[in-house]
N, C-alpha and C positions, 0 to 999 in steps of 0.2 A: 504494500500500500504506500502511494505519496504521504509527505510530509504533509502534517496540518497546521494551517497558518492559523498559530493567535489570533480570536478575534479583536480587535482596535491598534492592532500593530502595522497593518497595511492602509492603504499609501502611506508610504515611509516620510515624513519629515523630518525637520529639526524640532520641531515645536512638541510632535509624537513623545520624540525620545527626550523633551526635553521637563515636559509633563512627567513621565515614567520616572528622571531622574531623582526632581523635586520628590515625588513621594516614596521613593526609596532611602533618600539621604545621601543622593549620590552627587557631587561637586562638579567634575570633567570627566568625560568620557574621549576614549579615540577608538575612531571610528575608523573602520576598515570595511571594503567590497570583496562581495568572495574572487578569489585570483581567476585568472585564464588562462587553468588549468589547460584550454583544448584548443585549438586553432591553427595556423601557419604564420608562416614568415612574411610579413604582410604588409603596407603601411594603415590597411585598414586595423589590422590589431595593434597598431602603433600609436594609430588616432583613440581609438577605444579604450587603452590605458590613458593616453592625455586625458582624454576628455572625463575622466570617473576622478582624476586625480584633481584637474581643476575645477570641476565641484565641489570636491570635497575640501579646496581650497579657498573658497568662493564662501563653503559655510563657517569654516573656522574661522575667516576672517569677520564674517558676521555675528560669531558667538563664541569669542577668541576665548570668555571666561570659561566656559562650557566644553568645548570641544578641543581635541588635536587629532591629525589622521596620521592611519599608513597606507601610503602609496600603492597603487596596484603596479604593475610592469608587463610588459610586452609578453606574449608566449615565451617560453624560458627559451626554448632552441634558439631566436632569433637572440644571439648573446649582445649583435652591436645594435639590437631596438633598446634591449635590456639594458645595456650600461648607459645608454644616451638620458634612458626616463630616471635611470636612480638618480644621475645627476639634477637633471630639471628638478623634479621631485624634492631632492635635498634642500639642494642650492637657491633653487626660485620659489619654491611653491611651501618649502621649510614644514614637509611631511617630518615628522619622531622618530620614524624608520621605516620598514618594507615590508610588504603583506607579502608570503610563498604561501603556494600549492605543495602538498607531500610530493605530489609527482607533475610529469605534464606530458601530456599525447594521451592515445586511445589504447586497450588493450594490448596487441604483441609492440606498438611504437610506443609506449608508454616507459618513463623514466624516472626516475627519484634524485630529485635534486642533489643530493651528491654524485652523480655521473660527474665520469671526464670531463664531457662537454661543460658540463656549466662551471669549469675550473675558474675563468676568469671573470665569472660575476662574483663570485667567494673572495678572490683576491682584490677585487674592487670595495667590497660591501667592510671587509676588513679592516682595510687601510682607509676608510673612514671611520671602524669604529661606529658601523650600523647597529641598530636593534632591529631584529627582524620577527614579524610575527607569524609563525606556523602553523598551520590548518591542514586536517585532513583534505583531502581529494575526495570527491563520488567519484566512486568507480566503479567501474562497468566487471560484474562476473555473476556467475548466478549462485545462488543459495535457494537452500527450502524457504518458503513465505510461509511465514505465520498470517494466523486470517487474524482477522480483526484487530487489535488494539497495539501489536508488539512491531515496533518501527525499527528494520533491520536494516535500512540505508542509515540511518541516525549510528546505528551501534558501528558501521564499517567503518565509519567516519575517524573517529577516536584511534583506531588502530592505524587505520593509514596513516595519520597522526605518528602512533612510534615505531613503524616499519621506515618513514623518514627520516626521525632523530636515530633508530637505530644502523642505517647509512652513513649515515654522516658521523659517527663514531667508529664504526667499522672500517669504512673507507679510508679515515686517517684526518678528514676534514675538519670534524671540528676540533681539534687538536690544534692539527697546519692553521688555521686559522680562528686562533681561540678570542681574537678581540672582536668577532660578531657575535652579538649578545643574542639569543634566540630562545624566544618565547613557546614554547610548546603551547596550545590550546586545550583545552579541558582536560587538566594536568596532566596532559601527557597522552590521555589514554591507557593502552593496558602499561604503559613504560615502567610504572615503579614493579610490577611483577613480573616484566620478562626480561629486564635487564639483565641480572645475575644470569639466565638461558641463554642471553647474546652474548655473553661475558665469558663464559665458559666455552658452549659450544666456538664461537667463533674466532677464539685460540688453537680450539684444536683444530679445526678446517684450516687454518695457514695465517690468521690473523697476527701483525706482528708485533700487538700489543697484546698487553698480560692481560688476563680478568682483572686483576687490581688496576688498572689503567682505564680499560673498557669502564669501568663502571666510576672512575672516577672522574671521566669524562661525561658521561650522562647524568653526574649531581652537578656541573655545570652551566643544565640548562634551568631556566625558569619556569615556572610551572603556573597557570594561570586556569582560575576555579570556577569557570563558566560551565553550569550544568555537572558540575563534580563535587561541590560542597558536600561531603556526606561524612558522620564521624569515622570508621572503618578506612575510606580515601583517606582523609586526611592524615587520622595516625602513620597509615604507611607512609605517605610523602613526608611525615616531619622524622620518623627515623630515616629518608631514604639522602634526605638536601637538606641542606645550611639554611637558618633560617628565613633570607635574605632572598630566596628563591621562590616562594608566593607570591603569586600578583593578586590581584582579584577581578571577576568578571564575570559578566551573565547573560552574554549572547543576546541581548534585546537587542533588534525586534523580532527574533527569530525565533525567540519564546515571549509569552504575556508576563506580565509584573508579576501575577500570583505565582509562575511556574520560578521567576528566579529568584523572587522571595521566598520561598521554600526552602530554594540551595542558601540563600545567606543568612536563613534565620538556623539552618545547621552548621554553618559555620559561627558562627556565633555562639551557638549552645556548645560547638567542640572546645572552643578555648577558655569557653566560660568567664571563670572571674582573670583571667589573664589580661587582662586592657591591652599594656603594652604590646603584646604579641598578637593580639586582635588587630593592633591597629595598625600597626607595621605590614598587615597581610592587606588589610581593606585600601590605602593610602601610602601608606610610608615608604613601602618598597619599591613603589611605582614613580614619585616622586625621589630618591635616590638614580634611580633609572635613567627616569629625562628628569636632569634636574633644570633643564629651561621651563617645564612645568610648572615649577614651584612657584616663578614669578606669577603667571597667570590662575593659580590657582589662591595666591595669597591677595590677589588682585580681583 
């Protein structure tokens, strides 16, 4: 079955998500478009990243207190559409960082951002000292359907999620290039319990890092609690990563206020009377991050 759209979530606005914030308690948000993940080498997919980036440049600038984005970018293959937008992007349009795809193409053309090829947007994204925000991919393969209520495109999601981070530690990447800061989406997915399986098995397959290495590269990444808030998630992400590596988030408008107030009234009930460490997960950590933030938020 397709995804159900929240009802009063669509047509998307600023004003939508700006209602939802107010009664949540939530200050700024950065807004990001899902990637293009599928396409070609193109200038029409060139114009289509511009043009989702200079909107969403267009709204920041109109609700500078409220908002910051990550940039969308060109199909990943086209590597010279992709470094020309992170520049604009950065430079002119002063995106927080860079919204990726897990992967990019269809079925057997289909790839996982740590391929070869996309060697020199990593070396680019790096040497600026990018944050980058990672999303699963839909993807195209078949599975048994459950009838009615159990949304099995929603659950691929999250996995493709750490079949990417788990690349990009494999590969050697995020290592080779440890000054891109990269946000995994709804903590990761399955990542805090198959890490230690990539860790192992993928030493012994020819990996030429340790288990101790592997996995001390994937508490690296940051983990952000959109649609994961739950006590059981959380305990394992805070044995698994430094404290410093929570964000917080809640996928609006893609879910309704009651669906991600659910996740934040459990995250809240997990750290209980802990303030400090509550607050550092809802704000603090995210403002460390971008800390150009902090002007606009104290503002």
């Amino acid at each position: 079955m397709g995804w159900k759209t929240p009802v009063g979530t669509l047509p998307w606005s600023p004003e939508v998500s700006i209602k939802a914030m107010d009664a949540s308690g939530i200050d700024m948000a950065i807004l990001s478009l899902p990637a293009l993940s599928t396409g070609s080498i193109c200038e029409e997919n060139r114009n289509q990243a511009r043009q989702r980036n200079t909107m969403m440049s267009s709204i920041v600038c109109a609700h500078s207190t409220r908002f910051a984005f990550f940039a969308c970018i060109p199909f990943l293959d086209d590597v010279e559409g992709v470094l020309k937008e992170i520049s604009y992007a950065l430079d002119v349009l002063h995106a927080v960082g860079i919204s990726m795809s897990s992967s990019y193409g269809v079925d057997s053309n289909a790839k996982y951002i740590g391929d070869d090829q996309y060697e020199p947007v990593w070396a680019e994204l790096n040497r600026r000292k990018t944050v980058v925000f990672l999303h699963g991919a839909q993807v195209r393969f078949f599975i048994p359907q459950f009838k009615y209520t159990v949304d099995t495109d929603g659950h691929k999601v999250p996995h493709e999620t750490f079949k990417a981070a788990a690349h990009l530690v494999v590969s050697g990447r995020k290592r080779k290039y440890s000054d891109v800061k990269i946000i995994l989406a709804h903590l990761g997915g399955t990542t805090p319990m198959l890490a230690s399986r990539v860790a192992v098995l993928s030493n012994h397959m020819g990996c030429s890092l340790s288990p101790e290495e592997i996995l001390e590269d994937f508490r690296t990444y940051y983990y952000e609690t959109a649609l994961s808030s739950y006590g059981p998630t959380l305990a394992c992400l805070n044995a698994f990563v430094p404290p410093d590596r929570l964000l917080f988030g809640t996928d609006f408008p893609a879910v309704g206020i009651d669906m991600a107030e659910w996740y934040t009234a459990n995250l809240k009930e997990h750290y209980g009377e802990d303030n400090d460490r509550l607050e550092t997960v809802l704000g603090g950590n995210a403002l460390t991050l971008f800390p150009k933030l902090r002007y606009s938020h104290l503002h």
